[in-house]
C-alpha positions in Angstrom: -22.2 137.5 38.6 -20.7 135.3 41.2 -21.7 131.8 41.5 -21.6 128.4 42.8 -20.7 126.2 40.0 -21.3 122.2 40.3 -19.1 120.5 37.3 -19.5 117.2 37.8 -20.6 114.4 40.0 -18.7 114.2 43.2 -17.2 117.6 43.0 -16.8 120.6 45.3 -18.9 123.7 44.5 -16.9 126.4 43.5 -17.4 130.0 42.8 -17.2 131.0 39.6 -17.9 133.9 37.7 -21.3 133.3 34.9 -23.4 135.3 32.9 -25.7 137.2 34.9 -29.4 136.1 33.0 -31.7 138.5 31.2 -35.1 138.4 32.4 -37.3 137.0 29.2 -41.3 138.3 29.1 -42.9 138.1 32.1 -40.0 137.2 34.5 -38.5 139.4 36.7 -34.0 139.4 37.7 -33.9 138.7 41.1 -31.0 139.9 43.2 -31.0 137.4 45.8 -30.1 137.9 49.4 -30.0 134.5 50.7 -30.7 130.9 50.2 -31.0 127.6 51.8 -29.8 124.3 51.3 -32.1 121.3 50.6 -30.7 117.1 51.0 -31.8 117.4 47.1 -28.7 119.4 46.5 -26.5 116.5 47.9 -28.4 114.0 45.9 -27.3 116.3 43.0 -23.6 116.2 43.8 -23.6 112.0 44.6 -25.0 111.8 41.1 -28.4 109.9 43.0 -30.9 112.4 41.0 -32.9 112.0 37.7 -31.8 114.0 34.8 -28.0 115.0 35.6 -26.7 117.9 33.7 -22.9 119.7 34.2 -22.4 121.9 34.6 -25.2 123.6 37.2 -26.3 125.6 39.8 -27.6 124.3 42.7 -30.4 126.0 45.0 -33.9 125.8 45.4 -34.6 128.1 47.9 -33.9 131.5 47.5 -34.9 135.0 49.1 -34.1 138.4 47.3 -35.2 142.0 45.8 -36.7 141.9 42.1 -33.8 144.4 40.5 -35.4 143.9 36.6 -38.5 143.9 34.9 -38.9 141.3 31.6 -41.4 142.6 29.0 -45.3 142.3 30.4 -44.0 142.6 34.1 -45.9 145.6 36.8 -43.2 148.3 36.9 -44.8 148.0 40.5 -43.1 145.3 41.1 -39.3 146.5 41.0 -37.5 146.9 43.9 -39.9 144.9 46.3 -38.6 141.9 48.4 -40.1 138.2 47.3 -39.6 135.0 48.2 -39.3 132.3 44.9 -41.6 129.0 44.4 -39.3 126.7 43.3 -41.8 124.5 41.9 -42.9 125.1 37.8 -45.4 124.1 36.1 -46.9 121.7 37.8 -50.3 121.2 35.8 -53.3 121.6 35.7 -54.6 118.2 38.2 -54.0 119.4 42.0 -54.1 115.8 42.8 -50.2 115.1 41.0 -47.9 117.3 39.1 -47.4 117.1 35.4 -44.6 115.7 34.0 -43.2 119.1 32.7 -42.8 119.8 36.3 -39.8 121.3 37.2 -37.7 122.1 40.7 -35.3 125.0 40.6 -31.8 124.4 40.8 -31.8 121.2 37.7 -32.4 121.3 35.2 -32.7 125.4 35.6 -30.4 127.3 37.3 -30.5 127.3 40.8 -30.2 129.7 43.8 -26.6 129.6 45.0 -25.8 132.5 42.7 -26.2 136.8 43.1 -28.9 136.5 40.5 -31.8 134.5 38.7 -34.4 135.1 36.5 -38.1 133.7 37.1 -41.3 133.9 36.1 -43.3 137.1 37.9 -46.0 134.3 38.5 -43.5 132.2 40.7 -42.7 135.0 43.2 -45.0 136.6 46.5 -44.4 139.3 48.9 -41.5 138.4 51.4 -43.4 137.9 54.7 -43.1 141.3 56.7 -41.9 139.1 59.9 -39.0 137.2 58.4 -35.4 138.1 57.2 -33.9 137.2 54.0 -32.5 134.3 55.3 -35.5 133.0 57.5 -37.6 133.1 54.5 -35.5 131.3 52.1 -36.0 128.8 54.7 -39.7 127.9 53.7 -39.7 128.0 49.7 -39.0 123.7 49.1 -39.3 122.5 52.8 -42.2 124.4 53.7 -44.2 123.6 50.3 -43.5 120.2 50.9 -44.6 120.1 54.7 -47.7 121.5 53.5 -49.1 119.5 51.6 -47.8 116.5 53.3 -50.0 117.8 56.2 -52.9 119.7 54.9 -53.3 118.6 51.8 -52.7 115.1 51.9 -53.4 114.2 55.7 -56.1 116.7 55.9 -54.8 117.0 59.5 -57.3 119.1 62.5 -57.1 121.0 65.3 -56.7 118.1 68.3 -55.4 115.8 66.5 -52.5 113.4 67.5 -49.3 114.3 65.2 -46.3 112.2 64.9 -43.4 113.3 62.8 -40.2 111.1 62.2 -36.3 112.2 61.7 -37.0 116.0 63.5 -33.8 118.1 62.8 -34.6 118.8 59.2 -36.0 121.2 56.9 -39.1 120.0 56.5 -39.7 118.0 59.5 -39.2 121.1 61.6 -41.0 123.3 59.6 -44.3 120.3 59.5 -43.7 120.6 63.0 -44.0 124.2 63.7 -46.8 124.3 61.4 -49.2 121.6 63.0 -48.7 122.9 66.4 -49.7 126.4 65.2 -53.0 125.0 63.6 -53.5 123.1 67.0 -52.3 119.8 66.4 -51.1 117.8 69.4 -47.2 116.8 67.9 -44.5 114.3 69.0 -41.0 113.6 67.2 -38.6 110.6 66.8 -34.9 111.2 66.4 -31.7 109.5 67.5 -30.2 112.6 68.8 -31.5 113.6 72.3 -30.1 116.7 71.9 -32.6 117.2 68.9 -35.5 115.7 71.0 -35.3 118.1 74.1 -34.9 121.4 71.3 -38.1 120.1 69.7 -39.7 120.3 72.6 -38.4 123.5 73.5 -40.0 124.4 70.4 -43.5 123.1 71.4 -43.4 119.5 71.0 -45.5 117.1 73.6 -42.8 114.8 73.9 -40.2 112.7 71.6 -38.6 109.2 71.6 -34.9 108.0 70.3 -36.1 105.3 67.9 -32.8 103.4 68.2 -34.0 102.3 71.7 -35.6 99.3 72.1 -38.8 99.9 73.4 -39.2 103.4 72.0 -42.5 102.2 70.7 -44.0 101.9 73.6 -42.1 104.6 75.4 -43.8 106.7 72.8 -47.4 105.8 73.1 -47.6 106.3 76.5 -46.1 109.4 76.4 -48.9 110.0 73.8 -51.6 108.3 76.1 -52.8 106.3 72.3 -51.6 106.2 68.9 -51.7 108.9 66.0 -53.8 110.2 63.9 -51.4 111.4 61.7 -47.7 110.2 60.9 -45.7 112.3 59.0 -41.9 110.2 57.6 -39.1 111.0 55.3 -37.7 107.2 55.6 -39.5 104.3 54.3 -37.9 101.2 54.5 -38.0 98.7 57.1 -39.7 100.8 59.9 -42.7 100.6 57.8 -44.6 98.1 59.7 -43.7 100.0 62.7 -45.3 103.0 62.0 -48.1 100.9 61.4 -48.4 100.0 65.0 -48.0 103.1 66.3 -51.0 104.6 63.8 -54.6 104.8 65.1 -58.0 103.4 64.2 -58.7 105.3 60.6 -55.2 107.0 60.9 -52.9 108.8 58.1 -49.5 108.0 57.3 -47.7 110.0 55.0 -44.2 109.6 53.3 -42.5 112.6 51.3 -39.2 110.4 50.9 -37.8 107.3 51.4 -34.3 107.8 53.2 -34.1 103.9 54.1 -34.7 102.9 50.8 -37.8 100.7 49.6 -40.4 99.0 52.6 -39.3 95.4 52.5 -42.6 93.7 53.0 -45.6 94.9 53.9 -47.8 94.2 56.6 -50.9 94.3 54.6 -53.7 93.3 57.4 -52.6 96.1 59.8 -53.4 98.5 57.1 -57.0 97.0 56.2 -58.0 96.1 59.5 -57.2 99.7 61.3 -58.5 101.4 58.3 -55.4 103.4 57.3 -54.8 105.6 54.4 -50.7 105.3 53.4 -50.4 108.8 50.9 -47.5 109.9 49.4 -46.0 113.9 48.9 -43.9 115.8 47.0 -43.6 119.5 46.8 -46.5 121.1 46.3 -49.1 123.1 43.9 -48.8 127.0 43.3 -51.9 127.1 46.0 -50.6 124.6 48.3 -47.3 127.4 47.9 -49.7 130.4 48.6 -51.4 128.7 51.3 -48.0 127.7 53.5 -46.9 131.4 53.1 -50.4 132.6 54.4 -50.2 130.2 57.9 -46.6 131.3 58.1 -47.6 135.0 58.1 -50.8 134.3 60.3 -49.5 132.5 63.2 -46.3 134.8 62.7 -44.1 131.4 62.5 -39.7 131.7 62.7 -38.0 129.0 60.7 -35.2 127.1 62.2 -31.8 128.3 61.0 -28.8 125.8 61.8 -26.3 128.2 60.7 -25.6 131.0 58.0 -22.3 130.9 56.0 -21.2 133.0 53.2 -21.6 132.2 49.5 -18.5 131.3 49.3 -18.4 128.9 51.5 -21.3 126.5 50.4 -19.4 123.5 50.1 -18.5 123.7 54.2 -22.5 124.0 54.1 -23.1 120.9 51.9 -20.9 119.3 53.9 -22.3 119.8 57.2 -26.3 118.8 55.2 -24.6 115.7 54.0 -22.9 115.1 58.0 -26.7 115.3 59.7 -26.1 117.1 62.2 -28.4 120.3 61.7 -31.2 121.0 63.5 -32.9 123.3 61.2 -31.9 124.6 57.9 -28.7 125.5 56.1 -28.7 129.4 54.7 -26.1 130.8 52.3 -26.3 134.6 52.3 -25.5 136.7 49.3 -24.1 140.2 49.4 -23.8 141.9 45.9 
């Protein structure tokens, strides 16, 4: 099978030619159709992730028809189109995932291939409303906007949302999801251009945080502070989203783009009551459950732009650049 082949840190992907993989007992051979591009995948190719191994395959999201059954597997199962949880084994504690825990894409292989075996328990039904290439949107970015919001924030219908950084994966797709479940949502960005499409998309309103007073541009666009903060970046503009959180509020971080906070504020979090959680991926049911709102409110992921297999590293390059609004999608023909 054709693949995209990492070698080394700071190298191109290239497309190789690799064994295709068996399917082992209960797995099922996925011929996939398309898959999307995560920052995780950069990381990868900087050489800024844990447990480097060359070569690999990169790719965490992925979209596709099962095309083998391992031993154990529902014959039922062949030929129908899935969408693949990239998360594994996370444990049995819903609070925090196991240390066997595992992302597609390192230390297994990954998505930007034609094929890849996984476990049948990994994989659900594509939903009916979404292409190949709008689904392999949701599998990392949607898991991890989940939980982020419903999980960990515990957010409501009404409530005040704030989300940082909107342009990427899983800012968009947090965003689209809390505004479906009747959530009141505003964005940061520095782009305008990504401001006025988030609020195309629904948003109440957005500030440029590189503006001087964009804090209080922003809460009186809100008319009050937010119940819930949603961030990707960390660092300094901690204590900022402190300010900007209400009374009993919840901030929660799923990365840390600007590095560590410096110093910490630590009466504004006492005295207003906050809770400061932190996110990352998601359970097997936090999985089912973002697939079940996407197919209930009938949500569309945000595609930035398709390229060819082949072409992945013009993608990674464009992820690395910043300048999408929405997700990256390879598609795969076979």
């Amino acid at each position: 099978m054709k693949a995209l082949r990492l070698d080394g840190i700071h190298q191109p992907l290239v497309l190789q030619q690799v064994p295709t993989p068996t399917p082992g007992p209960n797995q099922v051979l996925i011929q996939l159709k398309a898959a999307a591009l995560n920052h995780r995948d950069v990381w990868i190719q900087r050489g800024q992730y844990a447990g480097l191994r060359f070569p690999c395959i990169l790719g965490s999201d992925g979209a596709g028809v099962i095309s083998e059954l391992g031993e154990g597997v529902d014959e039922a199962l062949l030929h129908q189109a899935v969408l693949i949880n990239p998360g594994q084994h996370w444990g049995e504690n819903p609070r925090a995932q196991s240390k066997t825990f595992t992302i597609l894409g390192l230390p297994e292989q990954g998505t930007f291939a034609e094929y890849i075996a996984v476990p049948v328990s990994q994989v659900c039904p594509l939903p009916a409303h979404l292409s190949f290439e709008q689904a392999a949107v949701l599998p990392l970015g949607g898991a991890t906007a989940y939980r982020a919001i419903f999980t960990r924030a515990k957010l409501q219908a009404g409530e005040r949302v704030l989300i940082t950084g909107i342009g990427g994966g899983v800012a968009l797709l947090g965003m689209q999801m809390a505004i479906a479940s009747g959530a009141e949502v505003w964005v940061t960005s520095s782009s305008p251009a990504k401001l006025a499409r988030a609020q195309q998309l629904g948003a109440r309103g957005g500030v440029n945080y590189k503006e001087e007073k964009w804090v209080d541009d922003l809460l009186n666009q809100a008319g009050g502070a937010f119940d819930v903060i949603v961030d990707s970046a960390a660092g300094a503009g901690f204590n900022t989203l402190l300010d900007v959180a209400a009374p009993g509020g919840r901030l929660v971080f799923y990365g840390a783009t600007q590095g560590n906070i410096p110093e910490v504020v630590a009466r504004k979090i006492f005295w207003k009551q906050l809770s400061v959680l932190g996110s990352t991926m998601g359970t097997e049911q936090d999985f089912a459950d973002m697939v079940r709102l996407v197919e209930e409110k009938q949500l569309v992921p945000i595609i930035d732009e398709v390229f060819p297999l082949a072409e992945g590293e013009n993608a990674m390059r464009r992820m690395d650049n910043g300048e999408q609004f929405g997700k990256l999608v390879l598609r795969i023909d076979v």
